[in-house]
ZADO-1210 file (C-alpha; in nm, 4 decimals, padded with zeros to 6 digits):
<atoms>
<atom x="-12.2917" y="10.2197" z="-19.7456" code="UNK" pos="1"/>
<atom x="-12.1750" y="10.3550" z="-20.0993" code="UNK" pos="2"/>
<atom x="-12.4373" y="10.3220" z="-20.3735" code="UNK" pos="3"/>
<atom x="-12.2989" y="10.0503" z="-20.6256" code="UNK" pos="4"/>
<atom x="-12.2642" y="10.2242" z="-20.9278" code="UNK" pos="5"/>
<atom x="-12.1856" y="10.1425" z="-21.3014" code="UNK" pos="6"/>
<atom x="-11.9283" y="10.2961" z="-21.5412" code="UNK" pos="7"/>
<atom x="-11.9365" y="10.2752" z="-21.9019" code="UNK" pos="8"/>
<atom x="-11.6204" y="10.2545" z="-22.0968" code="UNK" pos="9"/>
<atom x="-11.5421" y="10.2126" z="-22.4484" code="UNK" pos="10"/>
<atom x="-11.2548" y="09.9511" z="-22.4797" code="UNK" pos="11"/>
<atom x="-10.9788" y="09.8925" z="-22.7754" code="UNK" pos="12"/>
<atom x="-10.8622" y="09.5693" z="-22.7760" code="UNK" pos="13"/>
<atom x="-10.7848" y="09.3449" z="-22.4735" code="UNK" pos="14"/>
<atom x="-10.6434" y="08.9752" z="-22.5435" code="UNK" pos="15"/>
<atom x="-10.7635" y="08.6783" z="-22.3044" code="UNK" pos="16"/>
<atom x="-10.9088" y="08.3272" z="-22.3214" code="UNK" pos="17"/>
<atom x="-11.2552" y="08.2920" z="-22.3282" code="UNK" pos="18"/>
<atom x="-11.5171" y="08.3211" z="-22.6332" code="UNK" pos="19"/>
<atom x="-11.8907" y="08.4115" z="-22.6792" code="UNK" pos="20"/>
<atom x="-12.0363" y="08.4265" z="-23.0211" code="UNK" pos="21"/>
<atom x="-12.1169" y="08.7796" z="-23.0979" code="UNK" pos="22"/>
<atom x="-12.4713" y="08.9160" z="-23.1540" code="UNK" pos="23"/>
<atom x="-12.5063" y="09.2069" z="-23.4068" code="UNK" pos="24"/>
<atom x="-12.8145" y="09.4713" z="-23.2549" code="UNK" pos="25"/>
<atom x="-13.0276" y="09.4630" z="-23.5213" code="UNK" pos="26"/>
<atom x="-13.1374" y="09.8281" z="-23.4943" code="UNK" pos="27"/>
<atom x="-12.7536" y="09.9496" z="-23.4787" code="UNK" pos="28"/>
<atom x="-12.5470" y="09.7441" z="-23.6813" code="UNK" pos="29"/>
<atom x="-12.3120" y="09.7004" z="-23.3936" code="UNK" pos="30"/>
<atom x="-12.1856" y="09.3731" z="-23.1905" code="UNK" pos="31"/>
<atom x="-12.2245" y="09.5095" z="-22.8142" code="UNK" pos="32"/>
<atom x="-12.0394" y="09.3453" z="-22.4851" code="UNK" pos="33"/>
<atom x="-12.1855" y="09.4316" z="-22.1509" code="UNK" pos="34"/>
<atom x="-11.9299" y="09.2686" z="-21.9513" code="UNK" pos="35"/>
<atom x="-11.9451" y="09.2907" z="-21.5780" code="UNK" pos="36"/>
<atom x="-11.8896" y="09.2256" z="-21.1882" code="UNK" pos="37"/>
<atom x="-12.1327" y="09.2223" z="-20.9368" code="UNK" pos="38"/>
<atom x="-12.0978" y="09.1000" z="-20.6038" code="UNK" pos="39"/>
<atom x="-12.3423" y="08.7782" z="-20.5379" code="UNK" pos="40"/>
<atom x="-12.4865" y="08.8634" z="-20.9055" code="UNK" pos="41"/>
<atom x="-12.6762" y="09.1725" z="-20.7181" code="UNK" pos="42"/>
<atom x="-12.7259" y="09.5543" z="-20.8154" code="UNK" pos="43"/>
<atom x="-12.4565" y="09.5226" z="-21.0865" code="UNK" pos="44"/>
<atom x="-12.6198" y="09.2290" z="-21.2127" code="UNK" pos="45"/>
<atom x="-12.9115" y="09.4375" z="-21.2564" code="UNK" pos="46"/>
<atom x="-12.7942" y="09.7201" z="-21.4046" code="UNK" pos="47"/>
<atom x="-12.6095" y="09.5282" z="-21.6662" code="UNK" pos="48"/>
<atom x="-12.9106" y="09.3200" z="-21.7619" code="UNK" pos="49"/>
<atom x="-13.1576" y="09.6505" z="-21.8041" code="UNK" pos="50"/>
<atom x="-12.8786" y="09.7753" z="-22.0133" code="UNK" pos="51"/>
<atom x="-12.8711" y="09.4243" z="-22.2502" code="UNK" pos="52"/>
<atom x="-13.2848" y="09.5154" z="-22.2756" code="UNK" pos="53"/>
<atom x="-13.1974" y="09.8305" z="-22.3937" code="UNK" pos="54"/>
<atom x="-12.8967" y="09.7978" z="-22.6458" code="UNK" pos="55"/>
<atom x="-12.8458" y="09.3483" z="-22.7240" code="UNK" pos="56"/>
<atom x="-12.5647" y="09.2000" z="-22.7241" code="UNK" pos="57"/>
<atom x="-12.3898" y="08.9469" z="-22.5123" code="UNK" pos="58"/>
<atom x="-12.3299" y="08.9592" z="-22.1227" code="UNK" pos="59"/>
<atom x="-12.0525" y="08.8132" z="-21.9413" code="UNK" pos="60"/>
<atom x="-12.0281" y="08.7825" z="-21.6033" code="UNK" pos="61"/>
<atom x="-11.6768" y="08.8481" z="-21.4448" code="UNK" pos="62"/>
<atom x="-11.6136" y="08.6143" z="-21.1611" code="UNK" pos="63"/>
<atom x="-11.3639" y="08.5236" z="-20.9256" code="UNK" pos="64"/>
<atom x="-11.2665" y="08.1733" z="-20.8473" code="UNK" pos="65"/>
<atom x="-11.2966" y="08.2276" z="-20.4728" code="UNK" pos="66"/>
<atom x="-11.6071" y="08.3604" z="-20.2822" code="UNK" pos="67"/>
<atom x="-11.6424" y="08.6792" z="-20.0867" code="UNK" pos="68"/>
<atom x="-11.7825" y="08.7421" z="-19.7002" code="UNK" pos="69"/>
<atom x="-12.1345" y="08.7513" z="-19.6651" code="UNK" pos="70"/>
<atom x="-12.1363" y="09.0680" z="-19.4637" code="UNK" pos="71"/>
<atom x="-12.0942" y="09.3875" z="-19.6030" code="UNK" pos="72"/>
<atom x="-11.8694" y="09.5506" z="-19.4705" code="UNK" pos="73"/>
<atom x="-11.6552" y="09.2196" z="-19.4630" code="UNK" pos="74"/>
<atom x="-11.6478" y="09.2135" z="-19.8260" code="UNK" pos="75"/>
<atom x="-11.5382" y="09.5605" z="-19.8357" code="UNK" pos="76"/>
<atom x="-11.2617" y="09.5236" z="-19.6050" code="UNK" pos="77"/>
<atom x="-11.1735" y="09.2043" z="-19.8200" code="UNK" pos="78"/>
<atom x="-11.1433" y="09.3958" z="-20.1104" code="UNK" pos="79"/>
<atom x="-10.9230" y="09.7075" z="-19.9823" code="UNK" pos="80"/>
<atom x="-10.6518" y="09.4348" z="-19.8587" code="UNK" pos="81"/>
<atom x="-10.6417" y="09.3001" z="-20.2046" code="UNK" pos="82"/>
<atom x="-10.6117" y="09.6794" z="-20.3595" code="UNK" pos="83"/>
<atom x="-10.3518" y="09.7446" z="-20.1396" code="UNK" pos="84"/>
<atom x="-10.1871" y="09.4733" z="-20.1772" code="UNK" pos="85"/>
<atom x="-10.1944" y="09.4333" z="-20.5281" code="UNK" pos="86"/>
<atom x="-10.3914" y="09.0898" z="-20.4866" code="UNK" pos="87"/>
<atom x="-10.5820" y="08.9999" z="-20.8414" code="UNK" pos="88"/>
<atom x="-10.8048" y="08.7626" z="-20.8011" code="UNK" pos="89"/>
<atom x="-10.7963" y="08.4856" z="-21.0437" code="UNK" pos="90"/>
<atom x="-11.0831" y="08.4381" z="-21.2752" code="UNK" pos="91"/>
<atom x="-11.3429" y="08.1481" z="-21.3494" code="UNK" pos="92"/>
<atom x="-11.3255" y="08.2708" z="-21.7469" code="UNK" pos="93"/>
<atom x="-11.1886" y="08.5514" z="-21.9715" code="UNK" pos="94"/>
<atom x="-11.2774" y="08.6619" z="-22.2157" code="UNK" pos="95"/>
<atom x="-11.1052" y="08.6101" z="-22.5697" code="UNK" pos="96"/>
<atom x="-11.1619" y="08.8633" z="-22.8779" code="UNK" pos="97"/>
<atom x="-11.2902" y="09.1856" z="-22.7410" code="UNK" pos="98"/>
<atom x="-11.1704" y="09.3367" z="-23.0424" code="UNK" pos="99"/>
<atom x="-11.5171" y="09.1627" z="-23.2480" code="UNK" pos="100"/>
<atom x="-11.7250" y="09.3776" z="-23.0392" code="UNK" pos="101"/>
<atom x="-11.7745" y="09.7743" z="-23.1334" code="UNK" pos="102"/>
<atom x="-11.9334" y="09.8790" z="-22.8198" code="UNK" pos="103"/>
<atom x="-11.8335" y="09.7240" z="-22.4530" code="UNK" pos="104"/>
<atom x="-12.0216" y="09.8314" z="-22.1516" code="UNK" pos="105"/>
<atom x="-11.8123" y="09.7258" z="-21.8249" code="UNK" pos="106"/>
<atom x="-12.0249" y="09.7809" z="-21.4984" code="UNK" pos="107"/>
<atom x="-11.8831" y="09.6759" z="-21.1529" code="UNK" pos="108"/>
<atom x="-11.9630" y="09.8170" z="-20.7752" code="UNK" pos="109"/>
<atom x="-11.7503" y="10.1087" z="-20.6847" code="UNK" pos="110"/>
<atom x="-11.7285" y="10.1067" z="-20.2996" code="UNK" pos="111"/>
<atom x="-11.4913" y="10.3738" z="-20.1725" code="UNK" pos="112"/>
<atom x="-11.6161" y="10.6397" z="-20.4591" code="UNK" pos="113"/>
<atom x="-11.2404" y="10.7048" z="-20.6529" code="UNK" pos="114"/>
<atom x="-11.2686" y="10.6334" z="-21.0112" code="UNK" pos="115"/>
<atom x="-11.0095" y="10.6591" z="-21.2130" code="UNK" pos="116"/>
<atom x="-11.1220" y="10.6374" z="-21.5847" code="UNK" pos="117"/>
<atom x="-10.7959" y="10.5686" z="-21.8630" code="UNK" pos="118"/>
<atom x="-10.9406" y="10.5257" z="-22.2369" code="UNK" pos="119"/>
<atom x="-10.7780" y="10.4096" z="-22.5385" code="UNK" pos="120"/>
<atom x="-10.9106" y="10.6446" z="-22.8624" code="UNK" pos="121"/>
<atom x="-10.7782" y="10.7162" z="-23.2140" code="UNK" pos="122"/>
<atom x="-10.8296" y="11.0900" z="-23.2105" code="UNK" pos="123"/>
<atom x="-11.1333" y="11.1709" z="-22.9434" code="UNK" pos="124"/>
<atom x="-10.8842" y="11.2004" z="-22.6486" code="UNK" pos="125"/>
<atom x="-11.1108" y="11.1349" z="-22.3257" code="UNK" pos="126"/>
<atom x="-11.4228" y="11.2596" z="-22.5380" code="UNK" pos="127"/>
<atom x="-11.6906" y="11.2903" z="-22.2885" code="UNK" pos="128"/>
<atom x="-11.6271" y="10.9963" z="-22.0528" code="UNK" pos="129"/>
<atom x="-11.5056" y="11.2208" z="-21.7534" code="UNK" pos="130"/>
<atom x="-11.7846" y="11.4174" z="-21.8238" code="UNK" pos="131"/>
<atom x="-12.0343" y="11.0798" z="-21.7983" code="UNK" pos="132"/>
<atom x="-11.8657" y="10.9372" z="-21.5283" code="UNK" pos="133"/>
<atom x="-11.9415" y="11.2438" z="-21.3003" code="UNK" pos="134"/>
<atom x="-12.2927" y="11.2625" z="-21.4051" code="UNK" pos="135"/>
<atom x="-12.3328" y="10.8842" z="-21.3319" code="UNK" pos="136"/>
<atom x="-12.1091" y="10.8888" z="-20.9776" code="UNK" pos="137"/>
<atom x="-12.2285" y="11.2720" z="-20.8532" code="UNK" pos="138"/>
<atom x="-12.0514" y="11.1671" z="-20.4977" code="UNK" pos="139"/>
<atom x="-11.7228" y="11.0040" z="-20.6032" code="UNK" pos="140"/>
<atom x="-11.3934" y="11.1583" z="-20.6565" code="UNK" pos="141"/>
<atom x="-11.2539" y="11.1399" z="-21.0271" code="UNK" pos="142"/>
<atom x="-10.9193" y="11.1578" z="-21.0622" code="UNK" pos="143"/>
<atom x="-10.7405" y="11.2933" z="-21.3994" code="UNK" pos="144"/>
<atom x="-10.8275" y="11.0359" z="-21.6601" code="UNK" pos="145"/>
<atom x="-10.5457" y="10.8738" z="-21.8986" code="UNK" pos="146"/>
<atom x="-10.6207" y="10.9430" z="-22.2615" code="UNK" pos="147"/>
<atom x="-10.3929" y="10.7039" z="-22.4411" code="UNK" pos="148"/>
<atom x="-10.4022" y="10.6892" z="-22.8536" code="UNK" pos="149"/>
<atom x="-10.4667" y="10.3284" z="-22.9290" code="UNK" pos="150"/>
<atom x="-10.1721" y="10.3210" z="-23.1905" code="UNK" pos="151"/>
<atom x="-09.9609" y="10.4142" z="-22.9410" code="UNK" pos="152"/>
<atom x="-10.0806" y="10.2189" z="-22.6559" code="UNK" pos="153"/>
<atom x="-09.7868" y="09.9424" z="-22.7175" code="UNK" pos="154"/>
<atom x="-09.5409" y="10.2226" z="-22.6258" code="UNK" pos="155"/>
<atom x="-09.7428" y="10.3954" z="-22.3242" code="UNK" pos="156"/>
<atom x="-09.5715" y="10.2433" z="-22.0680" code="UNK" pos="157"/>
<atom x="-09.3761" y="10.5892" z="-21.9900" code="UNK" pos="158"/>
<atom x="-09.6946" y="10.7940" z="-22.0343" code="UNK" pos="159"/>
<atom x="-09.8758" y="10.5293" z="-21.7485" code="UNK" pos="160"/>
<atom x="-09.5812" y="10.5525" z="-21.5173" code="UNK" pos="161"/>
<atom x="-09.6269" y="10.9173" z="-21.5174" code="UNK" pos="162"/>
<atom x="-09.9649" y="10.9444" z="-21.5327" code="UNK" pos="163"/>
<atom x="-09.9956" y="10.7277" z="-21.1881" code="UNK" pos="164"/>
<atom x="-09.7282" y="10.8911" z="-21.0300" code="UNK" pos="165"/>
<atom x="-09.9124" y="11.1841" z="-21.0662" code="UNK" pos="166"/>
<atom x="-10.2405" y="11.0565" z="-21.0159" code="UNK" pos="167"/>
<atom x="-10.1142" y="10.8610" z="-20.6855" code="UNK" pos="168"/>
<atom x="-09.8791" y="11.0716" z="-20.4834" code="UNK" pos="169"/>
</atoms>
């Protein structure tokens, strides 16, 4: 069994329909998201709340409208039908507004231990994300991330198709 781990990304903005009222961290000056998915609101759960101790800010819980097995390696199974098959589950909420928070943490389970990291950036490229990501996930593969300028990132579509092609094959 994989050890459920959490990634950190930075996020530009992202358009949906659900709002929280943002909380500024008093010592930073900065409206923080720690958004996340965690299967039965376990180990991610966890991770995301030490991490809310730590910095403030809001939480949001990602959920899906329908449940998963109970079993392990059910779930698993589940969830590698719905990857291959392109299956998104739908959500009980989204989120509206990212773009009022400065910092978003996303944590979710990763259970085959392929992470693929793609980060929007003005400048910074994939900074040192790739760099955190292996520290944080010493046993899982990491695949070439996407660097993608965030004023360009209404005109990346030929820069994603290539980059998965590549990525993918």
């Amino acid at each position: 069994m994989k050890t459920k781990l959490i990634l950190f990304a930075l996020i530009a903005m992202i358009t949906t329909d659900f709002s929280l009222n943002a909380q500024t961290t008093p010592a930073q000056g900065k409206k923080i998201l720690i958004a996340y998915y965690s299967l039965r609101n376990g180990n991610t759960r966890l991770v995301a709340e030490e991490i809310q101790k730590n910095v403030g800010g809001d939480i949001f819980r990602i959920e899906t409208t329908h449940g998963y097995p109970s079993e392990y390696r059910a779930v698993t199974e589940q969830a590698r039908r719905e990857l291959d098959t392109g299956f998104r589950p739908p959500l009980k909420a989204n989120m509206k507004n990212f773009s009022q928070y400065d910092i978003v943490f996303i944590g979710s389970p990763n259970w085959w231990g392929t992470i693929v990291p793609f980060i929007t950036h003005e400048g910074s490229r994939l900074g040192r994300s790739a760099a955190d990501i292996a520290k944080l996930a010493p046993g899982a593969t990491l695949l070439n991330g996407l660097p993608v300028r965030g004023s360009s990132a209404a005109n990346c579509a030929a820069d994603v198709k290539k980059w998965t092609f590549l990525s993918f094959k």
